[in-house]
VEXMINU-867296 format. One line per 8 residues: number of its first residue (from 1); their letters; for each residue x, y, z of C-alpha. Coordinates in nm, 4 decimals, decimal comma, m for minus. Layout:
% residues N
NUM) a) X:Y:Z  ...
% end
This chain:
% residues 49
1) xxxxxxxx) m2,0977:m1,2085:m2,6613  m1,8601:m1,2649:m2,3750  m1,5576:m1,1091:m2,5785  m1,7908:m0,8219:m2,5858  m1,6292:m0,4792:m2,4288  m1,8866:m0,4365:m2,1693  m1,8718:m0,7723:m1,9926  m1,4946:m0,6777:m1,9349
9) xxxxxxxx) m1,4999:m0,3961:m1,7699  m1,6342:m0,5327:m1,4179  m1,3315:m0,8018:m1,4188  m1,0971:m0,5631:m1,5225  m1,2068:m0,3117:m1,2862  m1,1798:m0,6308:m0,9940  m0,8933:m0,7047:m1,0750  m0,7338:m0,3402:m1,0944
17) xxxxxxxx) m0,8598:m0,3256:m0,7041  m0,7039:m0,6450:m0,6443  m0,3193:m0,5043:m0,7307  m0,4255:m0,1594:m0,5869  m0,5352:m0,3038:m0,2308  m0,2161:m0,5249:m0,2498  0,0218:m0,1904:m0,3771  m0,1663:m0,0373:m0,0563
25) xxxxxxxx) m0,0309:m0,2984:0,1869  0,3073:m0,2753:0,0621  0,3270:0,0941:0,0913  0,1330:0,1125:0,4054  0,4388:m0,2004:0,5091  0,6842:0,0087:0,3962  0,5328:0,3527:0,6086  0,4755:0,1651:0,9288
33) xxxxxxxx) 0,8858:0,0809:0,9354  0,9921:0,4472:0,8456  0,7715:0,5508:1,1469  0,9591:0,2901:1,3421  1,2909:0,4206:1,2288  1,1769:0,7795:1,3168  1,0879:0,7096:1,6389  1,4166:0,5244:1,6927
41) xxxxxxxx) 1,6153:0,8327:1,5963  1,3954:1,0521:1,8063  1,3907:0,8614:2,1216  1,7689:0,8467:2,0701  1,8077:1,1999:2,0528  1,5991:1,2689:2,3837  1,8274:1,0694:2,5619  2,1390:1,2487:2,4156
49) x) 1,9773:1,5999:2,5408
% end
């Protein structure tokens, strides 16, 4: 009864959070640094005006 369908749907559905929280810290990584970069370029152009 544990190969059953039903009792795998809560650990796969666990686990599918797992590597979307962990997908969400990368991208949320990668966002952070192209705001940094932005604001880089911007403060660089204010002090070229």
């Amino acid at each position: 009864m544990a190969n059953e369908p039903e009792s795998m749907i809560l650990p796969l559905l666990r686990e599918m959070r797992g590597e979307i929280r962990e997908q969400f810290g990368q991208v949320h990584e990668r966002l952070e640094n192209v705001e940094k970069r932005l604001d880089k370029l911007e403060s660089g152009q204010k002090t070229i005006r």
